[in-house]
C-alpha angles and dihedrals in degrees: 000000000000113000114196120216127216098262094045095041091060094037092063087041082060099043096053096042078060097059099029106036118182111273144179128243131232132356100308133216138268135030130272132165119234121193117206112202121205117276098015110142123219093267093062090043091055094048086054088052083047096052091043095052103242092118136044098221133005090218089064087048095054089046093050093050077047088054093055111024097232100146089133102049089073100091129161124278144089121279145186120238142159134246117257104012133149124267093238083044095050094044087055098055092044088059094047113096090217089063088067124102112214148131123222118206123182120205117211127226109247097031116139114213093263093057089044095051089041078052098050092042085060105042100038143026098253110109132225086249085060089043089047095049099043089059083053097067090064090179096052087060086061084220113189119264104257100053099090110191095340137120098160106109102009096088089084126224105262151111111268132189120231136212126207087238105038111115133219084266087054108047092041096043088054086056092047092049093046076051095062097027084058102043082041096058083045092051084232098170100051094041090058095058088056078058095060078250130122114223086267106044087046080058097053081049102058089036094064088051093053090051097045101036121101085190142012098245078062100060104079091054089047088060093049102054081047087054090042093056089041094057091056100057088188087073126077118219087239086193117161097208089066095056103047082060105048080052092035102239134116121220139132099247130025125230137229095258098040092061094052083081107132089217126137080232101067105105096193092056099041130053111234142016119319124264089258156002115301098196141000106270122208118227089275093062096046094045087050084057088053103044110031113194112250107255142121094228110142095174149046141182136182097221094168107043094175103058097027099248115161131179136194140206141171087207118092090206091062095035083074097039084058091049084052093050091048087048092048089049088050094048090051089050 
């Protein structure tokens, strides 16, 4: 006959708590909503199941990570559980893509900041006063250098993943950051130079040919008639796309009126480029600005906006030729 003491009593009681922890059966009910931080092990992930109710004890979650050796498939993120699962239940879901809560939002090339926080206002539930405030802190964006007082051109064209909890900072400061990972991996800022150009005035300039261009083989002719026009300062840029948004509107040609706006950013009224970005140009577009075709082309026309047809001409004749032949194509739309 084995008689158990106290201590040893209570010592097995433990022992065996440990391998076999208390745990739910089955796939549970409800619904409940688990963040996962970065660099949180399985042990803190299965404390947070625990407090919010989704497993009956941490210490079945962690054996059953153990069991399959599933450490890296906790990665962060928001899901979407349920209350009172198993462990082996709740480890599944947490593996399962569709588990996870986010919002994809995808950020056009071309867009100027008023289209991408129209964008963010619609997909998500940050509003245009966060997205407002947040540009305000300049220094919390982590903006490059060179950027001044600007934000315009610098919330790069990409698809981002969104969290239920990330805030306008956040999310703008993701798209600052994708900005500066990508011109850094182009050596922007030395390559302009190479252009007679300093980082942000290689940005107006790919922003312009983001603008102007109907398709992406067009965009390095596109820089060059703008660097054409730059070396005779006696020439103004004369570019549309530069006036609708100073007057923030968007358009093929520009009409008299219109071109009677007193911005900085009328190129037909000012000699040089504008004061900033117009848009948020994609790598094409900034590697346009860094390598111009050769060519003497001072002009170019879309004279086929549907299709995206430009053309392009060092020849003011045809140049108008070339005007006649878009507003036929217009009239004809």
């Amino acid at each position: 006959m084995i008689i158990l003491g106290g201590g040893g009593w209570l010592g097995f009681s433990y022992l065996n708590e440990y391998l076999n922890p208390p745990d739910y059966s089955g796939q549970g009910t409800g619904e409940v909503e688990v963040v996962i931080a970065k660099d949180e092990t399985a042990t803190d992930v299965a404390v947070t199941l625990e407090e919010a109710g989704v497993v009956q004890s941490s210490r079945a979650f962690v054996n059953e990570v153990k069991a399959q050796d599933a450490s890296t498939r906790l990665t962060p993120g928001t899901y979407k559980l349920r209350k009172q699962m198993s462990a082996a239940a709740a480890l599944k879901l947490l593996s399962s893509p569709a588990s996870r809560v986010e919002t994809r939002l995808t950020i056009k090339e071309g867009w100027r900041a008023t289209q991408i926080f129209a964008a963010i206002t619609d997909k998500t539930d940050i509003s245009l006063d966060e997205l407002k405030e947040a540009v305000r802190d300049r220094e919390s964006l982590d903006l490059p250098s060179y950027a001044g007082n600007r934000y315009e051109g610098f919330l790069y064209p990409a698809t981002y993943t969104i969290e239920p909890k990330t805030t306008a900072r956040q999310l703008l400061k993701a798209m600052v950051d994708k900005y500066k990972a990508t011109t850094s991996e182009m050596n922007l800022e030395a390559r302009a130079q190479r252009v007679g150009l300093t980082p942000r005035e290689a940005l107006v300039v790919a922003s312009i040919v983001q603008a102007e261009a109907g398709r992406h083989s067009d965009m390095p002719k596109i820089a060059r008639v703008i660097y054409n026009r730059l070396k005779n300062n006696n020439d103004k840029l004369q570019m549309d796309s530069t006036v609708f948004y100073a007057l923030n509107k968007y358009g093929i040609s520009a009409t008299h009126q219109d071109l009677q706006a007193s911005s900085r950013y009328n190129t037909y009224m000012y000699r040089g480029l504008p004061p900033g970005a117009i848009s948020s140009p994609g790598e094409d577009a900034l590697e346009a600005a860094l390598v111009p075709a050769r060519g003497t082309w001072y002009y170019f026309v879309t004279t086929d906006p549907k299709r995206g047809i430009t053309e392009f001409t060092d020849n003011e004749v045809e140049f108008e030729r070339l005007v006649a032949k878009l507003r036929r194509n217009q009239g004809a739309g």
